[in-house]
N, C-alpha and C positions, 0 to 999 in steps of 0.2 A: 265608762267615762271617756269622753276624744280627750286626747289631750292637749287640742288645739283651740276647747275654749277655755283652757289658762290662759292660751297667748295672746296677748293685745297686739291685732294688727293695723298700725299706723299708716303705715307705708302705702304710696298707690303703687301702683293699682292694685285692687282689692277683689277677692270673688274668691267663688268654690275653686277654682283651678289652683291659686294662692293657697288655699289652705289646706288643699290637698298635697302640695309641695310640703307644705309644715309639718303635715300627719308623716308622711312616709319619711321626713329627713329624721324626727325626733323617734319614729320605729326603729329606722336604722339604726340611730345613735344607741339607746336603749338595747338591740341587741347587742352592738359592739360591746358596749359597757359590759350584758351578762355577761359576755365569752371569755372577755379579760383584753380583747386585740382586736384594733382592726384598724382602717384606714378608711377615713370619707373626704369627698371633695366634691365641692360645691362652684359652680359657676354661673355666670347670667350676662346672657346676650342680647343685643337687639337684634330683632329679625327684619328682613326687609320689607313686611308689613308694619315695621314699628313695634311690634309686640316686644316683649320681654320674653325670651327660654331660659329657663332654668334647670339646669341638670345635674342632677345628685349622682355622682359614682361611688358604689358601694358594691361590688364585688360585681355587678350590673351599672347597666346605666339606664336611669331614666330622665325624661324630660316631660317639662309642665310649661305650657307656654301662656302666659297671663298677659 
């Protein structure tokens, strides 16, 4: 099962890049939870394309630019 079509995404902009953000933030979380600890943080920027980045830090950092 993804666990990203539980999530209702409202929000624009919308697309695979977006719910790819969802999948890996809700993996992260989900491991933290097994291990007992952790620390996540989330931010979103506009780029100077206008886009939105989004970057999950979780012991790495990644970014999804929607």
């Amino acid at each position: 099962m993804r666990i990203v079509d539980n999530i209702r995404i409202d929000a624009e902009p919308s697309g695979e890049e977006l719910k790819a953000a969802c999948e890996h933030l809700v993996r992260e979380l989900l491991e933290e939870v097994r291990h007992g600890f952790g620390d996540i943080t989330v931010s979103v920027e506009t780029t100077q394309s206008k886009k939105k980045a989004i970057t999950i830090k979780s012991g790495k950092s990644y970014r999804f630019v929607v």
